[in-house]
C-alpha positions in Angstrom: 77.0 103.9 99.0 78.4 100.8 99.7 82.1 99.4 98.2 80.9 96.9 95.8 78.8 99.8 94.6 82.1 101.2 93.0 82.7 98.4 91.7 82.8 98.5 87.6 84.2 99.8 84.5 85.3 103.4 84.4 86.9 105.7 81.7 89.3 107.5 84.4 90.4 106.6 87.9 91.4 109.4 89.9 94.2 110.3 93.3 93.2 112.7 94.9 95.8 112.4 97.8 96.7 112.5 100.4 99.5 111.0 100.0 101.1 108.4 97.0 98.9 105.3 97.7 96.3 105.9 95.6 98.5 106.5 92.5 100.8 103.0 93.9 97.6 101.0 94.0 95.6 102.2 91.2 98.6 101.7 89.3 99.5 98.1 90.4 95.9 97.4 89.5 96.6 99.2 85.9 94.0 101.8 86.3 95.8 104.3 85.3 97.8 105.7 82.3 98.9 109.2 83.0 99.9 110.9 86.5 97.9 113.6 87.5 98.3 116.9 90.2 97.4 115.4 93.3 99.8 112.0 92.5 103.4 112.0 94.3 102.7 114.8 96.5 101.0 115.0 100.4 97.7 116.5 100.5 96.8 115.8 104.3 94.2 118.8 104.8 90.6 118.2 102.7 89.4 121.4 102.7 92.5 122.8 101.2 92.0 120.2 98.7 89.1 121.5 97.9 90.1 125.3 97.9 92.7 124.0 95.2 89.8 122.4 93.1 87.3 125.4 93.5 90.4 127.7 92.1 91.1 125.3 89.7 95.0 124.8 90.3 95.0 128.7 90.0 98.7 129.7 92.1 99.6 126.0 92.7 102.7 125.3 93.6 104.0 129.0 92.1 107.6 129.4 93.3 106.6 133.0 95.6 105.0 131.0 98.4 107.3 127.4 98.1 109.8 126.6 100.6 112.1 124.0 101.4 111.4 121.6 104.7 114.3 120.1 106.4 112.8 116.6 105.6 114.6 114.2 103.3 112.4 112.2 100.4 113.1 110.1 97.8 113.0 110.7 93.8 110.2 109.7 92.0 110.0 109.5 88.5 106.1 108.7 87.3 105.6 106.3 90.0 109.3 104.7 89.5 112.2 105.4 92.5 115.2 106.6 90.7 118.0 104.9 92.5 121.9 106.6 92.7 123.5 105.8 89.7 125.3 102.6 89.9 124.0 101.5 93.2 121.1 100.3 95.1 119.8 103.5 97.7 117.0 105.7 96.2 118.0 108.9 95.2 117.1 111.6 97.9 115.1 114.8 96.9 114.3 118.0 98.0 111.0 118.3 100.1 109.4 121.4 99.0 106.2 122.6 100.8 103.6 124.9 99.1 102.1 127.5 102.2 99.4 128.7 100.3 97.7 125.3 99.8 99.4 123.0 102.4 101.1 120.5 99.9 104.3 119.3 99.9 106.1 118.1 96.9 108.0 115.0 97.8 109.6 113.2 95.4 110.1 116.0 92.3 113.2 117.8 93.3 116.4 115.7 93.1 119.0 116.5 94.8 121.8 117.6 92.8 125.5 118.3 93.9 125.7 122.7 93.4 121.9 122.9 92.8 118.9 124.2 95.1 115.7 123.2 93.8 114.8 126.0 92.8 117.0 125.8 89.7 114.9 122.5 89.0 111.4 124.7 89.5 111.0 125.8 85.6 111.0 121.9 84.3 108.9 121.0 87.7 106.2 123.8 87.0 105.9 123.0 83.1 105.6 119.2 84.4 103.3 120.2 86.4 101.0 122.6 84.3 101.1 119.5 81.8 99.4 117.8 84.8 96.8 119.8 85.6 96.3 120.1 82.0 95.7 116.5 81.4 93.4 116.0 84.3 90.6 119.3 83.7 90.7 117.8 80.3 90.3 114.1 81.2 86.9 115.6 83.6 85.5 116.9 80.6 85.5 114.1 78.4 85.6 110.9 81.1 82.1 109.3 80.8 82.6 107.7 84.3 85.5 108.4 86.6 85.7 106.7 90.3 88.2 109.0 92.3 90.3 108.1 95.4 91.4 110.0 98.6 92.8 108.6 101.7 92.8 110.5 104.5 95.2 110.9 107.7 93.5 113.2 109.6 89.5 112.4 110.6 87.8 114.1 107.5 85.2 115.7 108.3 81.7 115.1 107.2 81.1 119.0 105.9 84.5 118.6 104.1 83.6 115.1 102.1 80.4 116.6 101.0 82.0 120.0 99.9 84.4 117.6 97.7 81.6 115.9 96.3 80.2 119.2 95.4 82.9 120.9 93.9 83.7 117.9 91.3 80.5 117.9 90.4 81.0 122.0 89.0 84.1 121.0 87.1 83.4 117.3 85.7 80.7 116.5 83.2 80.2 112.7 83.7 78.9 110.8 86.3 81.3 109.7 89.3 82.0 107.4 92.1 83.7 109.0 95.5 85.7 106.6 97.7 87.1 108.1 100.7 89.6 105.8 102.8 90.2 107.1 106.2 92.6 105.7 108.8 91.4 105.6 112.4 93.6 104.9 115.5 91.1 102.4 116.9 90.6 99.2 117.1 88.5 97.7 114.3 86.8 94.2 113.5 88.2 93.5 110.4 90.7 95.1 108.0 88.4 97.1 106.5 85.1 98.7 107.3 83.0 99.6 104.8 80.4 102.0 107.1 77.8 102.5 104.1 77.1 105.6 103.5 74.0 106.8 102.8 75.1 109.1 100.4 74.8 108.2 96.8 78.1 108.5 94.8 79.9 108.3 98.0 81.5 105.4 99.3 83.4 105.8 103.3 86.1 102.8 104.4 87.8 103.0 107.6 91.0 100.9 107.4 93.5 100.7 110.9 96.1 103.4 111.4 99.8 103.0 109.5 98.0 99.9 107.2 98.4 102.1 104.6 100.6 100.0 102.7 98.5 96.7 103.3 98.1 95.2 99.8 94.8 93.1 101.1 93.1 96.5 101.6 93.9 97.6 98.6 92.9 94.9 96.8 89.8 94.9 98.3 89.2 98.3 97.3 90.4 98.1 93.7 89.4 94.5 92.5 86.9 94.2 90.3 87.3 97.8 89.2 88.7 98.4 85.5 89.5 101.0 82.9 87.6 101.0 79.6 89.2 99.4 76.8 
């Protein structure tokens, strides 16, 4: 499938990771009105992904087999960094790591003078649940949804497929799969659409750490819009 195959009108855009670009971009480009359980977290391993999806969220993010890493984040509030009150540096937040999926939580803990984050898990796991909620729902009644996943590691071909797959048990409409992947190589242009063969799937290669390259983006997400 080729990128200006995706182009169009869709009822639901979708993130699914692996990290917060897809839920930045799609929502610079207003495609999207809600935040969803793959959005402000790192997802960098597909086929956990799609483990996740196959159980349908079932044990996400449950506090029994969470932990804290010794990495500093910043607090995210639906898409928006909350800043330190009356000054200018983002807020820092816990970064919590789930081991029995391989996703971290990075910007959902805030860290709070005489609090762990786990006294913050009860409002983070209804927030959450809300989520996952939303988006199961949204697959049932979305009569054409275009979802997004960047990946840092090289995905593998059996993995992409097996994605495909599975949101095809668990979403009633028609949809659109574009995978971005980063390589470490040199590349002709920007962006490399490689044209897939594969209907409903579309593969870009962009250069590694040009993740944040607005041109790429908006050569991914122009001319692509929500239903009105």
């Amino acid at each position: 499938m080729k990128l200006s195959e995706t182009k169009g009108v869709y009822d639901l855009v979708v993130s699914l990771g692996c990290w917060c670009g897809p839920a930045i971009y799609t929502k610079e480009h207003h495609l999207r009105k809600n935040s969803f359980p793959f959005d402000w977290i790192q997802s960098p391993h597909l086929n956990m992904v799609n483990q996740l999806l196959k159980n349908k969220f079932k044990n996400y993010m449950e506090k029994d087999h969470m932990e804290e890493k010794n990495i500093t984040a910043h607090f995210v509030h639906e898409g928006q960094v909350i800043y330190e009150e009356g000054g200018t540096t983002p807020a820092r937040a816990h970064f919590v790591h789930d081991r029995l999926y391989q996703i971290d939580s990075v910007h959902d803990f805030p860290m709070i003078a005489n609090q762990q984050w786990t006294d913050q898990y009860p409002a983070f796991k209804q927030k959450l649940n809300k989520r996952i909620q939303n988006f199961l729902t949204k697959l049932q009644t979305s009569k054409k949804t275009l979802f997004i996943r960047y990946e840092w590691e090289i995905a593998k071909y059996e993995d992409i497929i097996e994605l495909q797959t599975t949101l095809s048990r668990i979403i009633r409409g028609p949809f659109n799969l574009i995978i971005i992947q980063q390589v470490n190589v040199p590349l002709e242009r920007p962006l490399i659409d490689e044209e897939w063969p594969h209907e409903g799937i579309c593969f870009v290669k962009i250069p590694v750490n040009h993740h944040y390259d607005k041109q790429i983006w908006n050569e991914i997400l122009t001319d692509v819009s929500l239903r009105k």
